[in-house]
C-alpha positions as CSV (number, residue, x, y, z in Angstrom):
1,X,1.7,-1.7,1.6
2,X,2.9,-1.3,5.0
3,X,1.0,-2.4,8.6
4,X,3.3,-0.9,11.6
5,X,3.7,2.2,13.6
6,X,2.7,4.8,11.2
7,X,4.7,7.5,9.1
8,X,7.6,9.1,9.8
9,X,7.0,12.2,11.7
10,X,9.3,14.3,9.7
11,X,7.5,13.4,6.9
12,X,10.3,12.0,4.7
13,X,9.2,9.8,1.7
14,X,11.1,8.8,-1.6
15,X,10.0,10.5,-4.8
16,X,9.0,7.8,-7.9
17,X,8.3,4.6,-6.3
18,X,5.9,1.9,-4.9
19,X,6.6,-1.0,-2.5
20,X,4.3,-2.4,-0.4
21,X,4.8,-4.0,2.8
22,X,2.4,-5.7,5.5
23,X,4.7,-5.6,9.1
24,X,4.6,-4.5,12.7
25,X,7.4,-2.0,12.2
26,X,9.0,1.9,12.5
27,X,8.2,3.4,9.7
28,X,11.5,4.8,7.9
29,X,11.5,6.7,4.3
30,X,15.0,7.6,3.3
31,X,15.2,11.2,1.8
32,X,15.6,11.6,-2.0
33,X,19.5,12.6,-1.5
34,X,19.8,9.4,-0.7
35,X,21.4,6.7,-2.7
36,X,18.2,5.6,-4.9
37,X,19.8,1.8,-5.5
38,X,19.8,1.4,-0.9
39,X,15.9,2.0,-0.6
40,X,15.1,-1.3,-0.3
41,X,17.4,-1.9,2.2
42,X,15.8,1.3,4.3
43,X,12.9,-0.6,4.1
44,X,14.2,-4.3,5.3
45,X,15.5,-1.7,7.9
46,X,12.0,-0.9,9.2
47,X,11.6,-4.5,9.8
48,X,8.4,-5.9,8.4
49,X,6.4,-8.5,8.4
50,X,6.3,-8.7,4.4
51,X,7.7,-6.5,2.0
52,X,6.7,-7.2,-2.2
53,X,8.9,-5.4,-4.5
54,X,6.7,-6.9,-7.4
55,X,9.9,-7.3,-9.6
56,X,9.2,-10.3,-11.1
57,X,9.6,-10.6,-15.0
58,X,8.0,-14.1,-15.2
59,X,5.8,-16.8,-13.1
60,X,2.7,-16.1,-10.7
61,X,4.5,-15.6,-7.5
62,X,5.2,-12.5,-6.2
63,X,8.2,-12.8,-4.1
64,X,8.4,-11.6,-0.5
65,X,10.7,-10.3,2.5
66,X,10.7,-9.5,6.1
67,X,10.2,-11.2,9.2
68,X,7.2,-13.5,8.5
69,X,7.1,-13.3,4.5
70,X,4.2,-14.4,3.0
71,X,4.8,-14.6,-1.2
72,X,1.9,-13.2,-3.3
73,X,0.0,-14.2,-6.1
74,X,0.0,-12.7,-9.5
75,X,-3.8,-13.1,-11.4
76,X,-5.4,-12.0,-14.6
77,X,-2.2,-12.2,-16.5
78,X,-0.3,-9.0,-14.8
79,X,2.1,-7.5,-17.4
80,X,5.1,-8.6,-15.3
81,X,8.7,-6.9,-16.1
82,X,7.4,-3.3,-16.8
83,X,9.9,-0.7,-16.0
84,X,10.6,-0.1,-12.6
85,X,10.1,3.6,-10.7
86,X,12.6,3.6,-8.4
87,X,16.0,5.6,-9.9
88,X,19.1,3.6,-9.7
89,X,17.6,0.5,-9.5
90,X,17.0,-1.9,-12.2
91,X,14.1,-3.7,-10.5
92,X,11.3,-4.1,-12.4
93,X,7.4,-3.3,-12.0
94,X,4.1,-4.7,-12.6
95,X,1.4,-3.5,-14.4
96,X,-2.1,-4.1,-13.9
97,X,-4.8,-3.6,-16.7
98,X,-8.1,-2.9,-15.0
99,X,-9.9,-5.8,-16.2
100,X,-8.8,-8.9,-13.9
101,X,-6.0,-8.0,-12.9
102,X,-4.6,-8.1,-9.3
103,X,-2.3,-9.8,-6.9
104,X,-3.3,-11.3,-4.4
105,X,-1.3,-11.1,-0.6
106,X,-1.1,-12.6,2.6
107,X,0.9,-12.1,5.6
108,X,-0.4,-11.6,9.5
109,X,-3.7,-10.8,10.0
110,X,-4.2,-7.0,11.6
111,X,-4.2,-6.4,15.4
112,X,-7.8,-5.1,15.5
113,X,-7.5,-2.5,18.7
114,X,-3.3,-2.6,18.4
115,X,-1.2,-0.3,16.4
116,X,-1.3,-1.2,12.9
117,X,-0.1,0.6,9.5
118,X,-1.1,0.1,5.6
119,X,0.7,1.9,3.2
120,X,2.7,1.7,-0.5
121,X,3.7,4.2,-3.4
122,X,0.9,4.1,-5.9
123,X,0.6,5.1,-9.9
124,X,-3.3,5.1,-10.0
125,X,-4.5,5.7,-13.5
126,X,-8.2,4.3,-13.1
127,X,-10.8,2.3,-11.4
128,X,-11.9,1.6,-7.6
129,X,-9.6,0.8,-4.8
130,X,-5.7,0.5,-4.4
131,X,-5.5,-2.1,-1.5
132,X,-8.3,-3.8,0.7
133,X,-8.9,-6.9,2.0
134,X,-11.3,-10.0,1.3
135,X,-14.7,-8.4,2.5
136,X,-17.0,-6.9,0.5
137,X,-18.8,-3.7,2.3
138,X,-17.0,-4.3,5.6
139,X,-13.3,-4.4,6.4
140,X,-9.9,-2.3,5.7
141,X,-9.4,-0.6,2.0
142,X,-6.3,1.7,2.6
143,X,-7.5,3.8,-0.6
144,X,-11.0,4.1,-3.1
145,X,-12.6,6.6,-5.1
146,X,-16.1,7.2,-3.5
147,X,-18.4,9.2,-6.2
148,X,-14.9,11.4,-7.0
149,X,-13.5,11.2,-3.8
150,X,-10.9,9.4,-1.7
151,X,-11.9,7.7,1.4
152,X,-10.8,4.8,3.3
153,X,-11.8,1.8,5.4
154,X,-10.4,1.0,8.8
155,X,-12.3,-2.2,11.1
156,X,-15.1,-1.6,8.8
157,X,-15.9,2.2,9.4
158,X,-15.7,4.6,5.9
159,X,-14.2,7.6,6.4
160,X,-13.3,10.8,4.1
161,X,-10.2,12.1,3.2
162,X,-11.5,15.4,1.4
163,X,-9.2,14.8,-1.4
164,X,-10.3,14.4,-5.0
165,X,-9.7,11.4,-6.8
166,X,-8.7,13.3,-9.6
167,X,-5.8,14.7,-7.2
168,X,-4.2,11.3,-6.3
169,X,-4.3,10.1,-10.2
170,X,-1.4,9.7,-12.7
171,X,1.5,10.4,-10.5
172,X,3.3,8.9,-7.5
173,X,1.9,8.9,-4.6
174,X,2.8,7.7,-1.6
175,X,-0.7,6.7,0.7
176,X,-0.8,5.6,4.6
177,X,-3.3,4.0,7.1
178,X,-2.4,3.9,10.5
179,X,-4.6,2.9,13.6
180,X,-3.7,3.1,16.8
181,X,-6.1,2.0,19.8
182,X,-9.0,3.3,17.4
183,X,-7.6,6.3,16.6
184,X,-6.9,6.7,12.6
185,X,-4.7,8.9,10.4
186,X,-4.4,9.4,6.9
187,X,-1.5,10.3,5.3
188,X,-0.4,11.5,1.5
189,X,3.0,12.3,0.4
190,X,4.1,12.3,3.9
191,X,1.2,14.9,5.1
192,X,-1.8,14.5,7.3
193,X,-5.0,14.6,5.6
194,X,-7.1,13.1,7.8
195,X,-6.9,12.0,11.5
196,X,-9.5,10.7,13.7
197,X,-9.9,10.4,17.8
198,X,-11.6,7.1,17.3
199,X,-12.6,6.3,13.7
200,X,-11.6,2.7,13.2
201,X,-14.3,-0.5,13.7
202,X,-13.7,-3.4,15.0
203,X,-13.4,-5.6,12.1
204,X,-11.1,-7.7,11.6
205,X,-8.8,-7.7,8.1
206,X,-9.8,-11.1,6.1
207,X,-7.2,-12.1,3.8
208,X,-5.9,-12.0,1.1
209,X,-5.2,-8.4,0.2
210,X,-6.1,-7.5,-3.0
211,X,-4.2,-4.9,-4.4
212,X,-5.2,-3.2,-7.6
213,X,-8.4,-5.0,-8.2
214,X,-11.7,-3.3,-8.7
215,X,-11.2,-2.9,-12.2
216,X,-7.7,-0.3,-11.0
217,X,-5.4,0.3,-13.5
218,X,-1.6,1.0,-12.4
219,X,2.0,0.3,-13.2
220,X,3.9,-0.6,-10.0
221,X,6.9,-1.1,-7.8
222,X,8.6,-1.6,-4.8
């Protein structure tokens, strides 16, 4: 999960992976002719506030990076040390099972009004949301299936992406949130799905961020 500028307007993205970041930062995807092992370097690149590669093979702590790195919080019993996505690289990934599953994140809270982004590769096999925050109807999900469709939160407005759930399920996907002055845009796979003049609220993120809760089920990395 990533919070900074928004996407890369070349729309370049990695194939096979997940990391997720929360940073004020320019968002930069190395191409796939790129060396697989230097991604996460391309992403310490983009400079971020916090940057998870959910690695970890033992313990509760999910380790973090960047410029104000906030560690995470593995709960449920997360099947830690699953094998990784990202090619040349033998980090590992973590897989969640859709009962209690989740880790939990913190980091800088969002600049309600500023320029913010939200964003991570995702392997979504099952259940609710990929990534929101600590509210319950109100708040910032970057992802959830809403009656067999994808929509997002942003300051506590829903909006639509017009994309099946079913079409963002068992494969990598790569998801983005950005919000700028109001404005939002959605992105998948480096695309636009969805932009809007002024969709976001004004409500503030409360942490932590809690990614693959909601009964989800995913493996993931980076």
């Amino acid at each position: 999960m990533r919070r900074g500028t928004g996407p890369d307007d070349a729309g370049r993205w990695r194939r096979r992976t997940l990391w997720l970041v929360v940073g004020v930062l320019a968002a930069v995807f190395a191409g796939p002719t790129a060396a697989e092992a230097a991604y996460p370097d391309s992403v310490l690149g983009s400079v971020p506030v916090s940057y998870w590669r959910l690695g970890e093979t033992s313990g509760t702590v999910a380790a973090a990076r960047g410029t104000s790195p906030s560690p995470g919080t593995y709960v449920g019993g997360v099947g830690l040390g699953a094998p990784g996505a990202l090619f040349g690289d033998a980090d590992r990934a973590a897989a969640f099972d859709g009962v209690d599953d989740e880790v939990q994140l913190g980091g800088a809270p969002l600049a309600v009004g500023g320029t913010t982004t939200l964003e991570g590769w995702f392997f979504w096999e099952a259940g609710i949301a990929l990534v929101r925050d600590n509210t319950s109807s109100a708040g910032w999900i970057l992802a959830f299936d809403s009656g067999g469709q994808v929509a997002y939160r942003a300051g506590g407005t829903q909006v639509a992406t017009g994309r099946s759930t079913a079409s963002v399920r068992d494969g990598w996907h790569h998801v983005v949130l950005s919000v700028s002055a109001g404005a939002t845009a959605w992105y998948l796979d480096g695309a636009p799905v969805v932009t809007t003049a002024a969709g976001a609220g004004t409500a503030p993120a409360a942490l932590p961020w809690h990614v693959m809760g909601n009964g989800s089920v995913a493996t993931i990395s980076e």
